[in-house]
C-alpha positions, 0 to 999 in steps of 0.5 A, a space after each residue: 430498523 434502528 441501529 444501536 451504536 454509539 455516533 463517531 464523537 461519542 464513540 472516539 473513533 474518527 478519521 482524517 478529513 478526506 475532502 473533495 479536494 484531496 479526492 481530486 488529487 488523489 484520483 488525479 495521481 492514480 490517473 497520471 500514473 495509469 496512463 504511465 503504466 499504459 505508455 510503459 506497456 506499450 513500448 516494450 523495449 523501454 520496459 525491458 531497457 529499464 530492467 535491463 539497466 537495473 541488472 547492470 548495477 548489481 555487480 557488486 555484492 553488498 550492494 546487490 545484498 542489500 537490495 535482496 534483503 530489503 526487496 524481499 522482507 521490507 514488506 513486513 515492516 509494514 504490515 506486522 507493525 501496523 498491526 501492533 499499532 493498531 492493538 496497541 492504540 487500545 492502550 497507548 492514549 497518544 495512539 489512539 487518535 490514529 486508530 482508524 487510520 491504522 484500520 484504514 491502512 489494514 483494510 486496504 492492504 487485506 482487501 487489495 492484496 488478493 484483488 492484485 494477486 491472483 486475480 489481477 495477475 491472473 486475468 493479465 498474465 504477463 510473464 516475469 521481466 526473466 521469462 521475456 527476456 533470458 538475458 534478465 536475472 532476477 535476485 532471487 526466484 520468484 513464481 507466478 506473473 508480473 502485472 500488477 505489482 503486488 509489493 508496490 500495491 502493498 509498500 502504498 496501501 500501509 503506508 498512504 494512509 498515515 502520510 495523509 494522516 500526517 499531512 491533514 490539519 483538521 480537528 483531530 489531527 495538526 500537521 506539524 515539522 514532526 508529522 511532515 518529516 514522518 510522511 516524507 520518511 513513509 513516503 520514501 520507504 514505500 517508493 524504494 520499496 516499490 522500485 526495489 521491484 525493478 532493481 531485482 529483475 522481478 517486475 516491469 515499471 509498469 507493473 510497479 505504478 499500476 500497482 502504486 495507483 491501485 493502492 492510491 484509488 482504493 484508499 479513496 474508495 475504502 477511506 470514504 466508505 470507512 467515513 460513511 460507517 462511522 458518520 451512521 454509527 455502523 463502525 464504533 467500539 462495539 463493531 470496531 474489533 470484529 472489523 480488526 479481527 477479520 482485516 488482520 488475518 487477512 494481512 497476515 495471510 496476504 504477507 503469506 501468499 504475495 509474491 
């Protein structure tokens, strides 16, 4: 059957080129940080040593405060905005090159969310770093289990795809000082971000780069399938919005439920 679609130039819809190189590299991180979270897991007292060192430096309480608020609501800086860059890319002419960047960015964080918690925590089941050990104080309360992180997976899976993005010199996009320190800057956030994890008392490190590394394949994997939609014309300007609708609830609902 003949699908009537407009191709990607016609429709304006494109990605960044995600080339075979990038792909190795990409993959090659999410295995260096896998075996991490591997060694992590089985030297538990460097686990809990970390954690436990983290707690040391909460004594003071601006400093613990900040952490609070910035561990706790900072993962709404990602998804909500993306979500108005999105719709506003629509209308705003310097946006809409970035369009299915945003969707890509949605996509990863509203199909992995649920895939991290609670399936993966579910199937895992290991216990908060305050459950283990009594002498740990967490932040705030937080229910539920600790493997994978879910903040992590969400602090990369928002972000990772506008620093490739910002990086990729190809026809749509040219990396320039501006693109370069704008992906610097996203990267830094969602590494605090992930690691505020640890300053909490909520998660081990080895939750934290499992979490990091899901994000990082998932974005390989949805990125090429989004690449092949738009290649065959199943993704363009008259599907695109059914795509947006389904995704975005679906963060919102995840923003919702993560813990």
């Amino acid at each position: 059957m003949k699908i009537d679609t407009l191709t990607p130039s016609k429709s304006g819809l494109k990605l960044f080129d995600l080339g075979t190189r990038k792909k190795l590299f990409l993959i090659l991180c999410t295995s260096i940080l896998w075996i991490a979270t591997l060694i992590a897991y089985s030297i538990p007292d460097f686990n809990y040593w970390l954690v436990a060192s983290f707690n040391t430096l909460r004594t003071d309480p601006l400093f613990a405060g900040f952490w609070y608020y910035y561990t706790k609501y900072m993962l709404y800086v990602i998804g909500i905005p993306l979500s108005i860059l999105y719709l506003a890319s629509f209308k705003l002419n310097n946006l809409k090159p970035y369009r299915i960047v945003f969707l890509l960015a949605i996509m990863t964080s509203a199909i992995g969310t649920p895939l991290v918690d609670p399936v993966m925590k579910d199937l895992f089941a290991v216990p908060r770093p305050g459950v283990l050990y009594p002498d740990i104080n967490s932040l705030y309360y937080v229910n539920g289990f600790s493997f994978p992180s879910g903040h992590s997976f969400q602090a990369f899976a928002g972000t990772l795809p506008l620093i490739i993005c910002f990086l990729t010199s190809d026809e749509t996009f040219k990396r320039n000082r501006k693109t370069v320190s704008l992906a610097i800057i996203l990267l830094i956030f969602a590494i605090t971000l992930a690691f505020s994890r640890l300053f909490a008392g909520v998660h081990f490190l080895s939750d934290v780069l499992f979490g990091i590394g899901f994000a990082v394949i998932l974005t390989v994997i949805l990125a090429s399938i989004l690449q092949w939609l738009l290649n065959t014309g199943r993704l363009n300007l008259k599907t695109e919005k059914w795509y947006a609708l389904i995704f975005i609830m679906m963060v919102f609902l995840n923003l919702v439920l993560i813990t």
